[in-house]
N, C-alpha and C positions, 0 to 999 in steps of 0.2 A: 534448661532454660528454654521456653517456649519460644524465645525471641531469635535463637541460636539455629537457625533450620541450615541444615547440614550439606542440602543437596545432595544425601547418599541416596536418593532413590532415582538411581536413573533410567533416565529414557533407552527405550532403544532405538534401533539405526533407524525402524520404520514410522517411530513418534513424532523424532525429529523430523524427516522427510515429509511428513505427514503437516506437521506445525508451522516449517517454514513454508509449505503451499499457503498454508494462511494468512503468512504475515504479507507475503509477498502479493495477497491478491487484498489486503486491506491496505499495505504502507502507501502513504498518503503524502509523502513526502521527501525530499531529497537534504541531505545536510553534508559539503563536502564531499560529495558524490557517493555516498551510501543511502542505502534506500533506510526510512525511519519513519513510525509511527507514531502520531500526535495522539493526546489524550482522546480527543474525538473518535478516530480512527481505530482504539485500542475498546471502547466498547461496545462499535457496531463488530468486531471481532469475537467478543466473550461473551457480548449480552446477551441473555434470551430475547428471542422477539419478542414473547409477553410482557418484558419488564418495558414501557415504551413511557412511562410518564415524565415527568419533570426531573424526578430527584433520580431516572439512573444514572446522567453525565455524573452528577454530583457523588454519588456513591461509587461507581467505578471509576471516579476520577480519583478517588481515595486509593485503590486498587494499584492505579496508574501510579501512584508516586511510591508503593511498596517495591511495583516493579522496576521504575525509574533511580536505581542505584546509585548514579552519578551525578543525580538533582541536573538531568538539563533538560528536562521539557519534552524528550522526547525518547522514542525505546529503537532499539536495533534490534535484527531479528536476536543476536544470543541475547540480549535481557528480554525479551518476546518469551523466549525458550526457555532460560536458565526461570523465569515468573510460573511459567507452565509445570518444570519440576516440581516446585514447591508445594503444587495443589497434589503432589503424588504424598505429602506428608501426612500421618494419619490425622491429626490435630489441626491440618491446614485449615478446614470449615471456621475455626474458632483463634488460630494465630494470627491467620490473616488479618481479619478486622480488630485483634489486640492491637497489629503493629499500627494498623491506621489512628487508632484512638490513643494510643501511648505517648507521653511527653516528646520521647525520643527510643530510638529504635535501640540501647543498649541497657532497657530499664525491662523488668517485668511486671511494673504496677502500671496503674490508667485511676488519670483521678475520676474520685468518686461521680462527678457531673455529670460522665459519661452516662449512668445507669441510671440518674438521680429521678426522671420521668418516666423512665420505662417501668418501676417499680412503685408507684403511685399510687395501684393500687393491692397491692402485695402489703399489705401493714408489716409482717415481718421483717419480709427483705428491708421494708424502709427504716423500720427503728433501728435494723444491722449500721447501717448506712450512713443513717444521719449524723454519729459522730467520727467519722471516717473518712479522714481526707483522701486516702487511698486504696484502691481496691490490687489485689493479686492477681495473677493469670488465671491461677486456679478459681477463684471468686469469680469473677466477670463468666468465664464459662458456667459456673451453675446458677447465674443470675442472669444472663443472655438465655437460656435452656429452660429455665423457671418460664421467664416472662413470655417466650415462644407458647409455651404451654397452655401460659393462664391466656394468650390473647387468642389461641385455636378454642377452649372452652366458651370463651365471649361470644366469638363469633357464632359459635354453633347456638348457645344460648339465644343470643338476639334471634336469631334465623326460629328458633322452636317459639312460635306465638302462642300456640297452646297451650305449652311446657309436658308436650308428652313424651321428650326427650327422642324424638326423632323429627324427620326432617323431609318433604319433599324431593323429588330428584331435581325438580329444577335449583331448591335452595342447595341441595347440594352442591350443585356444578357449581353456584357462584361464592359457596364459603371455599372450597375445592380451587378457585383460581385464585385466589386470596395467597394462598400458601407454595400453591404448584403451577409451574406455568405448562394450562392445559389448556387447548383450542377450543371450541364449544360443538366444533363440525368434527373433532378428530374420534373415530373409534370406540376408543373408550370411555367417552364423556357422552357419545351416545347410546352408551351400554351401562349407563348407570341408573337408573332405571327397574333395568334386573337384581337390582339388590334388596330392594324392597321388600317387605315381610310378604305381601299380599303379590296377585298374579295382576292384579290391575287397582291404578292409583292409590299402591302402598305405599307408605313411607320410608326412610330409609332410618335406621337407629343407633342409637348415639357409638355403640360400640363397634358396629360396622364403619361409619364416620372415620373413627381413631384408626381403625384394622385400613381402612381405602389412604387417609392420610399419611398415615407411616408407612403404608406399600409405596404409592407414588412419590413421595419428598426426596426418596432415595433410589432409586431402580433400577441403580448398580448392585445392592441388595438379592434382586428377584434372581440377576446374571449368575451372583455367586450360588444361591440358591440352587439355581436350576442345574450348574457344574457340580454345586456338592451330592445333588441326586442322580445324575448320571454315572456320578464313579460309585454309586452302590447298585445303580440296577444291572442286575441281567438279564438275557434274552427271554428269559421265564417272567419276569417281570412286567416285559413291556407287552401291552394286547397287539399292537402290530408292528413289528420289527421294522416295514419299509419306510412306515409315517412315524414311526417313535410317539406314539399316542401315550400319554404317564396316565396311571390312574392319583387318584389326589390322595386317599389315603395312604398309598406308597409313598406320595409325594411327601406329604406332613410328616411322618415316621424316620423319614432318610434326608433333613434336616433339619439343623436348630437356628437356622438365618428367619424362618418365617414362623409366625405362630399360627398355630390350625386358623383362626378367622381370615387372616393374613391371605392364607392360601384358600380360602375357602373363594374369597374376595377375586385372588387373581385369575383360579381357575371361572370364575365368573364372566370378569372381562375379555377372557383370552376366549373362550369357545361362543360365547356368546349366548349362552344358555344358562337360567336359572339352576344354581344350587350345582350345577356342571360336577359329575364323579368322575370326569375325565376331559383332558386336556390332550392336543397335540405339541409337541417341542413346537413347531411352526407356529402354531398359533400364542403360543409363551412368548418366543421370540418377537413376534408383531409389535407384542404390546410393550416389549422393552423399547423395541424403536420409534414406537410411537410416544414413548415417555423422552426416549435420547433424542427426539427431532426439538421434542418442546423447548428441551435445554441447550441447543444449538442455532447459534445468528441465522438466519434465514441463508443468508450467502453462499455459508460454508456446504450446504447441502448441494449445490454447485462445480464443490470440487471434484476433481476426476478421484474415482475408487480404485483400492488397491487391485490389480488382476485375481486373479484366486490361485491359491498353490498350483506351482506346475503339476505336481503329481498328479490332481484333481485332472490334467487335460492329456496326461499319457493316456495313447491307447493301448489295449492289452499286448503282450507280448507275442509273437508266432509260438508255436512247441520247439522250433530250435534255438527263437533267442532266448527263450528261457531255459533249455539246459544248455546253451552258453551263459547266460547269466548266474547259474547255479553253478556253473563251476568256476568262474571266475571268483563266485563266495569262496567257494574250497580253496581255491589256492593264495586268494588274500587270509582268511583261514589259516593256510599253513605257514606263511609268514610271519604270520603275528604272532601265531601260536611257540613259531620254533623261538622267537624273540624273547616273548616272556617267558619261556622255557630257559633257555641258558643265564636270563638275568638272574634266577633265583636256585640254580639249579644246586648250590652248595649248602643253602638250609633247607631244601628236599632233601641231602644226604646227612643232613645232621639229623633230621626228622625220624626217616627210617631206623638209623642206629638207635634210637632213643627209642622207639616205639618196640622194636625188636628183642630189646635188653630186659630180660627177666628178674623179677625177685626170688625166683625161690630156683637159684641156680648153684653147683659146688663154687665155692670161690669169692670173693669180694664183686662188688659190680664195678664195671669197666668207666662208667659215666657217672659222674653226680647229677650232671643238668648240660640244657644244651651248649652252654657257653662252655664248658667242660668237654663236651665232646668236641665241639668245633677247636678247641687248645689242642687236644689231642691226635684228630685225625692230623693236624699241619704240624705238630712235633714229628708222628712214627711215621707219615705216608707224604709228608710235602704238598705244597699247595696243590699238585695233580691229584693229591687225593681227594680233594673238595670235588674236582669234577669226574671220579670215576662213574664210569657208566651214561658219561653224559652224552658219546655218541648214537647209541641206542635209543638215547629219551629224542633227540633232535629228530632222528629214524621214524618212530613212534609218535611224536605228539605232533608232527604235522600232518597228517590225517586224524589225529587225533581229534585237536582242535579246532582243525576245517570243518570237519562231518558237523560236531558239537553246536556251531556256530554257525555252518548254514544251515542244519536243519531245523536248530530254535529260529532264523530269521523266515524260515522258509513257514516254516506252520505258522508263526504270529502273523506272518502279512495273508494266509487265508481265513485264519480268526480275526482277523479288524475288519471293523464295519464300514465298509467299503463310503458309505454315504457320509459317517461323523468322523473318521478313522480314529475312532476308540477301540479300545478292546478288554472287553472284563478281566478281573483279574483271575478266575479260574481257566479261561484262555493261557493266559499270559504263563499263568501254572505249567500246564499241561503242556505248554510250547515247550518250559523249561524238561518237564519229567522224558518228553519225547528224542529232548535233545540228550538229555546224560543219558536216558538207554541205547539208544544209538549210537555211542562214543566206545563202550565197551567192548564193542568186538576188536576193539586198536587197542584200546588200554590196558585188558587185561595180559596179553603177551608181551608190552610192552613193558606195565608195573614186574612182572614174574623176574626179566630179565632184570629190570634196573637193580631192584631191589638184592636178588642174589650180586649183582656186581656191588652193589652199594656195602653189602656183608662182610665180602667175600676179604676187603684188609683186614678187618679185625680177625675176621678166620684164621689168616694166616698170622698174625701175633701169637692168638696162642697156639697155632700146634707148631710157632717155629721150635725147631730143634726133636721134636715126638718121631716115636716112631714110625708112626703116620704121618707125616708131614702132608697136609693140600699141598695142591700148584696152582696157580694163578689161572682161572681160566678166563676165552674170550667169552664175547656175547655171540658165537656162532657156535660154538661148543657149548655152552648155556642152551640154547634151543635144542641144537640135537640131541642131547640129554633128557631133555625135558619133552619131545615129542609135540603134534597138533594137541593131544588132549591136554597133558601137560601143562599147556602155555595157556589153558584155562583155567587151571588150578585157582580155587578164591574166585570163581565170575561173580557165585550168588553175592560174596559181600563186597564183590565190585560194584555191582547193579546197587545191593545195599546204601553204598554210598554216594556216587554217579550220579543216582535217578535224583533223592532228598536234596543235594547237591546242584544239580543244577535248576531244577523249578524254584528254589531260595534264592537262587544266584540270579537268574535272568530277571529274576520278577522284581527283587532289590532293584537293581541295576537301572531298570526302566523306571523306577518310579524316584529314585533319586535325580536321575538328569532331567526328568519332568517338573517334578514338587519342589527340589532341592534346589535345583540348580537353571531353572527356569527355559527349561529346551522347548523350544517352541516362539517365545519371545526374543530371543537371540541365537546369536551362534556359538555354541558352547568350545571352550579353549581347549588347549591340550593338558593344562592342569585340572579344567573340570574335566574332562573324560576320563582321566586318571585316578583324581578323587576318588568320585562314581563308580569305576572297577573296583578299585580298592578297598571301599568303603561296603561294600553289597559281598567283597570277599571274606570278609572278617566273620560274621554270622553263619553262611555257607560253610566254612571253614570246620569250625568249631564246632557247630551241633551235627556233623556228619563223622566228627573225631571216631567216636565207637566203632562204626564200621570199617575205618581205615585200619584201626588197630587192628580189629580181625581179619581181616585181607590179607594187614603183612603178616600175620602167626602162622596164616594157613599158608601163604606162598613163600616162606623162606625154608631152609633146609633145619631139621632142630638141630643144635649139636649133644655130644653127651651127657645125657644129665638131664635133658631139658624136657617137658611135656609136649606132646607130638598129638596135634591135634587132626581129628578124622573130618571134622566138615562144621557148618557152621556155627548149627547150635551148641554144638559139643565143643565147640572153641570158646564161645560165650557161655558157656555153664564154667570150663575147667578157668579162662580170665577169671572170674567174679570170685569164684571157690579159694582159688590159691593167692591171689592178689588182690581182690576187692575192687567194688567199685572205682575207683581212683583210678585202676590198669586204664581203663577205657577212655579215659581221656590224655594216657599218655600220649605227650609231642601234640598234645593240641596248640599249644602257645606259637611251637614252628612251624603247625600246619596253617596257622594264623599270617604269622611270618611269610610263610611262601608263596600260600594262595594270595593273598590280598595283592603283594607288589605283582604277582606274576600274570593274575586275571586284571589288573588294571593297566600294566605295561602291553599284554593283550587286547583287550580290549579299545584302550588307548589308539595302537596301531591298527587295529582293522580297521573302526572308524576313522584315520589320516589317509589309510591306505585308500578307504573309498574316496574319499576329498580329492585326495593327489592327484590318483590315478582311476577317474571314474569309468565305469564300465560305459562303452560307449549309446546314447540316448540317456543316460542318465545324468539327471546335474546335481553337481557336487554341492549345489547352495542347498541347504537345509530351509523348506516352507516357514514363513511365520506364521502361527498358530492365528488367524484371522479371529478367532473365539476371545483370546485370551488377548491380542490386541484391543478388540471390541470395548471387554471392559474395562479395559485402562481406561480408553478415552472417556466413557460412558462417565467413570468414576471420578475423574478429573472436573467432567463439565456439571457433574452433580455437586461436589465441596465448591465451584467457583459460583454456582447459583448461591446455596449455603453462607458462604464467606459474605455476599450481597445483598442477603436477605436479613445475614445480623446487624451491616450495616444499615441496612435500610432502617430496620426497626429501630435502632436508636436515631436517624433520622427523624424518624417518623413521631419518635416522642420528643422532637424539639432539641435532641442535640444540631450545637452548630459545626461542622467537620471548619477547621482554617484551610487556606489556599491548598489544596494537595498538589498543585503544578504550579512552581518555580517558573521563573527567568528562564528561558532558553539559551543554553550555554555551548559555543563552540566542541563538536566530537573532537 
């Protein structure tokens, strides 16, 4: 139900902060000693200054009674606020003026009167109409949409005296404010002109017209546009890295927000040059704010601006506070690391039995499946069995996951661009691939040892009572057994896995707390940091299975019977030969299992660890993304033009709106 708006799209902490400076520098009035906005007050607040005639009190007074909840005459900053959410709904442009023109706000029909002149000359729409006493949500929207259409046709019409289906720049500007509220002195109204077929007093033409109207009426649009091209270019891409100059064919290509004339249009405006095959971000940017001023009270533009991210004002580090800095990564690192390490450390040892367990061995197999093996290890070995070898991993994975984890922070933050702090996603790669090679020289002595401890009960099941009998050994007797070279056994298909492993892993992980989860606009929780580990561990996980299985065939000891493999390929020839594809992803389901909880309980904790306990000049608030604030508002003050423009139009065709402001009634 269109009528039904939910208020799930919330603000964040800087919208709000942001909203109440406005209420608070337009409320106009006290009621009971709260500060409160009159109908008046509420649309030198929202209005554009271009909208300045007669019918705007009348039309956002319509507005004013949507937002006025309680029917008393007057708003408080939260209905100020809670009216502001609702323009974040996608539909708001078109619910809004449903609710003003609707009998009553728990109906989705509007009678037909509403629309009865605005389609007058639409023959269609009229004979729709004329026996219909009522229209739908969905109607009124493609009948509001229609007549928009057909009264931008007219206008352009009327304006073409010739009928050569194009149009002066002067006529353009004034069918152009008609529609959009654009100044006559601003920028880009004096850059219209350049659109003209001809280099002097050319006209501008009908389809250029539609391409500048549908660029301007929206230009939250161009915002999202110019974000969705930035996260495809890379530094090959851009002619100069320092100005981020786009070329416009990249531009058209790397999205589908604008249509090539679209873009042809804005690179026009924005450089200021005829037919422009290149823009600067800066000068894109201009013309966004030159479109968000038009749709902004003149006032508001008065209000103090937000500072700019701290980060943006640190100065670089000396060489020792950055390798104090770098090691205080390592040892939150190793914290985190040794954390999510013991939480999952008992379906790691179901994992390896599973993956270690042969088919083509003398004898029945010891496991069905991991739920089988987890019954068994806590039948024959007791719950200490679940964590054999888990002193050695705790030993191990905190350097482990220190190294892993500052060196992917340590190379991203010299791969992001210091001026937009983006960073390609081949970056973002390579941070990852840099980080899991790096990890290896801890891991693989680490894996060697766990893994023989991990074995080593079932070992001793079956030769108890043999005439060989094993004995239980430690993980110091494990190493020296196994020597420096040894405790490399398996690197290549440590690296194998490690390297694919973590550039999936880190790259996931960044772009879910970004896209997913909206890091940047807020402050992300310790469920969403959790999530986000977890969720970027599952993929990681899985498609690096193969390699994991041959790691552990190479690093565990065979026993009788079993094929004894000499080095990699020859491990991956004799899997596939004697077992089949299928071997290779055995105990991927626990590898799933264990990486996901255990890199998101990591993960999790590095980031709280930095919050908690932040390195000292550093602050623990996380920047709001000023970009991605930008087009909230921008988006906001675009659907609140919109919502006023449809009322206007039915205004304007002779509907009468009744009183929209009530009696004022005691807060």
């Amino acid at each position: 139900m269109p009528l039904e708006l939910s208020h799930q799209h919330a603000l964040s902490a800087s919208d709000i902060t942001r909203l109440s400076g406005i209420f608070n520098l337009y409320a106009d009035t006290d009621a009971g000693g709260v500060k409160c906005m009159t109908p008046a007050a509420f649309t030198r607040a929202v209005a554009p200054p271009a909208l300045g005639d007669d019918s705007t009190q009348l039309v956002f007074g319509a507005l004013f009674a949507i937002a006025d909840t309680e029917s008393r005459g007057l708003l408080t900053s939260d209905d100020f606020i809670r009216f502001q959410a609702l323009l974040c709904d996608p539909d708001a442009a078109f619910s809004l003026p449903f609710r003003a023109v609707s009998p009553s706000r728990g109906t989705d029909l509007a009678q037909t009167r509403t629309l009865a002149a605005l389609v007058d000359d639409d023959l269609a729409a009229k004979n729709y109409i004329k026996d219909k006493p009522q229209l739908s949500y969905a109607e009124f929207i493609q009948l509001i949409e229609a007549s928009r259409a057909a009264r931008i046709r007219k206008a352009f019409s009327s304006a073409d005296k010739q009928g050569s289906g194009s149009v002066s720049a002067d006529s353009l500007l004034d069918i152009v404010r008609e529609f959009v509220p654009l100044e006559p002195t601003s920028p880009i109204a004096q850059r219209f002109s350049l659109l003209s077929e001809l280099p002097e007093g050319g006209h501008i033409g009908y389809p250029t017209f539609l391409a500048l109207i549908r660029l301007l009426e929206d230009p939250s649009r161009i915002r999202r546009a110019t974000d969705e091209v930035l996260r495809h270019e890379t530094s090959a891409n851009v002619k100069s890295p320092g100005s981020l100059v786009l070329a416009r064919p990249l531009f058209t290509s790397n999205t589908t927000l604008l249509k090539p004339l679209e873009v042809n249009v804005l690179f026009t405006l924005a450089s200021g040059q005829r037919d422009a095959d290149s823009a600067s971000l800066e000068n894109i940017n201009g013309a966004i704010d030159t479109c968000m001023l038009a749709l902004r009270p003149v006032a508001q533009n008065d209000l103090p601006q937000a500072p700019p991210p701290a980060a943006a004002q640190k100065p670089p580090r000396s060489g020792m506070m950055e390798l104090l800095f770098q090691a205080y990564n390592f040892a939150v690192g190793a914290v985190a690391g040794g954390i999510g390490a013991a939480v999952v450390y008992p379906i790691d040892l179901v994992k390896t039995r599973m993956q270690n367990q042969r088919a083509a061995v003398v004898g029945e197999m010891m496991y069905k499946n991991s739920i089988d093996c987890f019954r068994k290890v806590i039948r024959n070995e007791g719950i200490r069995g679940l964590y054999r070898g888990l002193g050695p991993q705790l030993v191990g994975v905190a350097p482990e996951k220190a190294i892993k984890l500052t060196v992917n922070d340590f190379v991203r933050s010299r791969l992001t661009n210091k001026k937009t702090g983006e960073i390609a996603i081949a970056s973002e790669v390579l941070a990852g691939v840099m980080a899991g090679a790096s990890q290896v020289v801890f891991t693989n002595p680490l894996e060697i040892v766990k893994i023989r401890l991990q074995i080593q009960g079932e070992m001793l099941k079956e030769t108890a009572g043999a005439a060989k009998a094993i004995s239980r050994s430690g993980a110091i007797t494990i190493i020296k057994e196994l020597g420096l070279i040894g405790l490399y056994k398996g690197a290549s298909a440590c690296l194998l896995r490690d390297v694919p492993f973590s550039a999936i892993y880190f790259t996931c992980y960044s772009h879910l707390k970004k896209d997913v989860f909206r890091e940047g606009e807020r402050r992300l929780g310790v469920l969403d940091l959790l999530l986000a580990g977890a969720i970027a561990g599952m993929p990681a996980a899985y498609l690096t299975t193969p390699a994991d299985v041959i790691k552990t065939r190479l690093q565990v000891v065979a026993k009788q019977g079993e094929t004894v493999y000499t080095g990699l390929v020859d491990a991956a020839r004799k899997i596939y030969k004697e077992e089949g594809f299928k071997a290779f992803f055995k105990g991927g389901p626990a590898r799933i299992f264990r990486s996901s909880p255990q890199f998101g309980a990591t993960l999790m904790c590095y980031e709280l660890i930095h919050r908690i306990v932040p390195f000292p000049g550093e602050s623990q608030e996380l920047p709001i993304n000023r970009n991605v604030q930008h087009t909230r508002e921008l988006s906001s003050q675009t659907t609140l033009f919109h919502a006023g423009n449809a009322l206007r139009l039915l205004h304007d065709s002779g509907y009468k709106f009744g009183s929209p402001v009530p009696p004022q009634k005691a807060l």
